[in-house]
N, C-alpha and C positions, 0 to 999 in steps of 0.2 A: 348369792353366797360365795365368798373368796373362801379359798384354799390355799396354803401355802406347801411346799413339800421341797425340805431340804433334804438332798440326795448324794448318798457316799457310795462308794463302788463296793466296799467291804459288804453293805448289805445285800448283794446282788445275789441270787440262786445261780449257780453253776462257777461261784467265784471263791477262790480256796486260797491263792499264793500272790505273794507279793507284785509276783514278774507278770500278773496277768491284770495288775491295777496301774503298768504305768509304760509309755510307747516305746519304750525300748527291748518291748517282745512282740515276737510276732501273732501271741494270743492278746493283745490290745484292743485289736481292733473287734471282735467277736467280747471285747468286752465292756466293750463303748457300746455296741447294738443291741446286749441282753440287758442292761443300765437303761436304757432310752425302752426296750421293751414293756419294760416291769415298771418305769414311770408312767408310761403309756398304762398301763393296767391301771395305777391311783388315778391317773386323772380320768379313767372311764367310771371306776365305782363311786367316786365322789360325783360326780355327773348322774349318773343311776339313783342318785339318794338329792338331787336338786341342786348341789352347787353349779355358779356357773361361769366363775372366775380362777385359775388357776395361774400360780406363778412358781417357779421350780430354780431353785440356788443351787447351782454345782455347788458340792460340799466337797470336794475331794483332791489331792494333788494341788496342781495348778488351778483346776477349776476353769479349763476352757474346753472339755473333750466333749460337748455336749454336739449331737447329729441333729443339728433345726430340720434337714429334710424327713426324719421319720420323726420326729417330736409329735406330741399329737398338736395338731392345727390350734387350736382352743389355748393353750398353755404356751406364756410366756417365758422367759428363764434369764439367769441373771447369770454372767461367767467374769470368770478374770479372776488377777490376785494382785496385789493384797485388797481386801473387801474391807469398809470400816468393823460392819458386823462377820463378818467371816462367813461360818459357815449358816450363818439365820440374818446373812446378808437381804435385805426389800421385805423382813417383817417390816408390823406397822398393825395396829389395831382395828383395823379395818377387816383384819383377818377374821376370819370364825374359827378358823382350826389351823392347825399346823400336823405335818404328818414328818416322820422321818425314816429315813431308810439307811441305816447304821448298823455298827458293827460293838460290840463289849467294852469294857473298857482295860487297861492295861493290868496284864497279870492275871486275868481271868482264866481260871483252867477248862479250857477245851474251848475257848470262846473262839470263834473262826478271824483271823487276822486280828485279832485283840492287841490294840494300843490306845495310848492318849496322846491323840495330834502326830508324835515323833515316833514311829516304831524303834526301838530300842533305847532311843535316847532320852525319854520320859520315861522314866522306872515308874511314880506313881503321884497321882495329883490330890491333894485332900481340900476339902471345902470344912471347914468349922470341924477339920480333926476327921472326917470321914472320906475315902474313898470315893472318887467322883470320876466320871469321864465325861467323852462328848455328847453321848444321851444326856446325861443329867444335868450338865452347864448350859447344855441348849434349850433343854426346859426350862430353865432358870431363865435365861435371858427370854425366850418366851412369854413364862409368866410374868416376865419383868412389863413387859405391853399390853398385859389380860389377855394372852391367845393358849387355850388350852391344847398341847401335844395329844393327839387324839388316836393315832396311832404310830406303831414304830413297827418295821419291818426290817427282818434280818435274820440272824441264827435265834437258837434256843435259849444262848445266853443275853444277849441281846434284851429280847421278850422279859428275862427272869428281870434284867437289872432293871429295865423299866416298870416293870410291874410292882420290884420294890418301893419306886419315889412314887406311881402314880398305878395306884389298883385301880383305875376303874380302868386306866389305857386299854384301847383294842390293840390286839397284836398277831402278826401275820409271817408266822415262823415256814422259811424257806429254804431251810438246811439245819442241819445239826450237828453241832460240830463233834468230832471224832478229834484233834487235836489244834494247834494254833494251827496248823496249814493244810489241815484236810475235813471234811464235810460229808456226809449222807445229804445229798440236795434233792431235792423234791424232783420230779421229772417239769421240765420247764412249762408244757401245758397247765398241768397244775398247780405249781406257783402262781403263775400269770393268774388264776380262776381264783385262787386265795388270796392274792392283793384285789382284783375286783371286788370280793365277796366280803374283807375285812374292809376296807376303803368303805364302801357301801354301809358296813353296820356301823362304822366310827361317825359318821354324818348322820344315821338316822340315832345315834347315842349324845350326838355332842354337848347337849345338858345334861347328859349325868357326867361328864368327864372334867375334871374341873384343872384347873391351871395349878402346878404346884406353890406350894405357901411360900410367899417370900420370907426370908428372916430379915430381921433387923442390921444386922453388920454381916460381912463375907468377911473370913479369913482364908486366902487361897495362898496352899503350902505346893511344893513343887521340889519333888526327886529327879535328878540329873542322870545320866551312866557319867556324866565327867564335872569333877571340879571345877574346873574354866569354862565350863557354862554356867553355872554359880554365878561364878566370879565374873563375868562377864553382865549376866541381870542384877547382878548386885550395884551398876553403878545407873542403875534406873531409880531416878526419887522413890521414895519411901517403900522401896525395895531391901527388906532386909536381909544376909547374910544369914542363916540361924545353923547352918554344919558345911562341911566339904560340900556337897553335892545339895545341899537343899538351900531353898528361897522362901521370904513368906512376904505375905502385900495385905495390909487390911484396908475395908472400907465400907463404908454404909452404902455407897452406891451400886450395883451389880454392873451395871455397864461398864461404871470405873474397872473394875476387877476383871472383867471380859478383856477390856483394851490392854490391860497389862499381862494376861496372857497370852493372848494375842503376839504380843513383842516379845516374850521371855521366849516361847515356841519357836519360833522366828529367829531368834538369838542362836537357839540349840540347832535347828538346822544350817547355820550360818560355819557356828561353830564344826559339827561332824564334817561339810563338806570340805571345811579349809584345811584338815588335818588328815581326811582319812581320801 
């Protein structure tokens, strides 16, 4: 049985602020090894319950911080950027599950590092008019393969947003958040024993958890902080203009509408960095 486990840093226990999810602090690196820890923890419980294939997509940043010498041996991983699939880069149907370890999605009160894709520069993403983040778009593209999201690990809020698209999801709450940049975090032994022990019940569950329902068309809308990121995705084919700071992209395909956020994201950090 394969496993797949897309892995963000925001989900990590003992991880609260921005400056300790990117290497230009000196808590990086203590946060690359509790990341690699608490990985190590899924691919033990999913092993505990018979899988016996694991592959693990940096979901985060750059997406190359991963430590292969403490990774667990057993478990492959995929790094780098830009990914076609991004952050559910080396799915593929062949999977039985997919686990993820994430963070809320943008505007979420008290969600621990709560954004979509761009911390500030993503005000908010809508899918067919409803609020959406990188839990539920990764579901989507997920279910878009028949691979049902089986668990998610991360804050309280986290848990809640997944538990809205897919109630039967296992979930393996490891902080709780107190504001966007602060946490009650589990004592790290304990986390560690709650990803084994949730990992473990998500595989001995994975037929009752089912893949979220695809719809028929995706309409994916997209709030800006600036204009000229607009206006800059706006000159992406069938990319529409619809106010100052907002985009919209329709299409039957899910993958189409992945790859085009993909680029508008991409745009917006292009854009923030050139200006500020």
């Amino acid at each position: 049985m394969k496993i797949y486990i897309s892995a963000d840093f925001e989900g990590v226990c003992g991880v609260v602020e921005r400056a300790q999810c990117f290497p230009d602090n000196p808590d990086f690196e203590r946060t690359r090894r509790l990341w690699v820890e608490q990985i190590n923890a899924i691919v033990e419980g999913t092993m505990s319950a018979g899988a016996s294939e694991f592959v693990v997509n940096e979901a985060h940043g750059a997406m190359n911080y991963m430590l292969p010498e403490i990774l667990h041996p057993r478990a492959s991983f995929v790094s780098g950027y830009v990914k076609e699939d991004n952050q559910m880069e080396g799915l593929d149907n062949s999977f039985a599950g997919a686990v993820i370890m994430g963070h809320a999605m943008a505007g979420t009160a008290n969600g621990v590092l709560n954004h979509t894709y761009v911390m500030r520069d993503v005000v908010e993403l809508r899918l067919n008019g409803e609020p959406i983040g990188e839990l539920g778009l990764n579901a989507y593209w997920a279910s878009y393969l028949g691979v049902p999201v089986i668990l998610v690990i991360g804050d309280d809020k986290a848990a809640e947003e997944s538990r809205a698209l897919i109630p039967e999801i296992e979930t393996a709450v490891v902080k709780h958040g107190l504001s966007q940049f602060s946490a009650h975090n589990l004592p790290l032994g304990a986390a560690l024993e709650l990803i084994r022990k949730c990992s473990k019940r998500a595989v001995e569950r994975i037929k009752e958890i089912p893949p979220v329902k695809l719809l028929k068309s995706y309409e994916l809308e997209i709030d800006f902080s600036l204009s000229e990121i607009a206006h800059l995705c706006s000159f992406i084919p069938g990319v529409e203009r619809t106010g100052a700071r907002t985009v919209q992209y329709a299409a039957s395909d899910y993958r189409e509408v992945q790859h085009v956020r993909i680029v508008c994201t991409n745009l917006a950090l292009s854009v923030v960095r050139a200006h500020f």
